[in-house]
N, C-alpha and C positions, 0 to 999 in steps of 0.2 A: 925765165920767168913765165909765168902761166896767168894769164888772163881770166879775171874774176868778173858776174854781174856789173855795171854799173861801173866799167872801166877801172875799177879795183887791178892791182896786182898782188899777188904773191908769188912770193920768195922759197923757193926749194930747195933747201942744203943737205948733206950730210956733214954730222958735227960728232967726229969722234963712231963713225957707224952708225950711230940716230939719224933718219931723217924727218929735219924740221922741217915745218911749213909756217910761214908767218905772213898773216895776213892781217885786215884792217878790220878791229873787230866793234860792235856797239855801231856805226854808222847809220845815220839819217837820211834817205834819200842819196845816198851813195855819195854822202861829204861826213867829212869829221873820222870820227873814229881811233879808237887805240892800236897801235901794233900789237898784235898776240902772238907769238909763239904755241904751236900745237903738233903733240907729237903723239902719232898711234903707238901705243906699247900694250905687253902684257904687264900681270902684276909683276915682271921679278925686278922691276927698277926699286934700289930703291929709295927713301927721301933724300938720301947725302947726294945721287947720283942727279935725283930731277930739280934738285938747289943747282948743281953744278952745270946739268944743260940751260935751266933757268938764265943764270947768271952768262954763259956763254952763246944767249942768243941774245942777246943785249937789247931787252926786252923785258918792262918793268914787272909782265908774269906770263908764263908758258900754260898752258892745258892738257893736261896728259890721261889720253880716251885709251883705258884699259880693255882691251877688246879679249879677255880670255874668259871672259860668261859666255855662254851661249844668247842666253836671251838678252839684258841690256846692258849696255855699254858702259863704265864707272868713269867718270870726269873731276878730274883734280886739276886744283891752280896751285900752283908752288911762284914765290916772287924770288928773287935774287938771295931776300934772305932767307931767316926763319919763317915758314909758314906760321 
């Protein structure tokens, strides 16, 4: 585990060759916060696959930062179920 601001952890797995990261996200003063699931990918995931990570990082919704633009990044939440 890897130590975040504010005494935070996150969670570094590989799930199936994805690596997740899950950390406490929405936090106040480094209390509260949700678990997020966030995974660097390019476009070729695709929605049946980031349900199916969603779901298997047991994790009410994952973030998935598309990094194959050059210039900026694409950010999608997928939940367990249907988007």
């Amino acid at each position: 585990m890897a130590r975040l601001p504010g005494d935070r952890t996150a969670l570094h797995y590989l799930m199936a060759g994805v690596q997740v990261t899950v950390v406490d996200a929405c936090t106040r003063d480094g209390r509260g916060g949700s678990p997020t699931a966030a995974v660097i990918q390019d476009a070729t995931f695709t929605d049946d696959r980031r349900h199916t990570i969603a779901r298997a990082a047991g994790t009410s919704h994952t973030a998935f930062v598309d990094t194959s633009a050059a210039d900026t990044p694409a950010v999608s939440f997928f939940t367990t179920g249907v988007n």
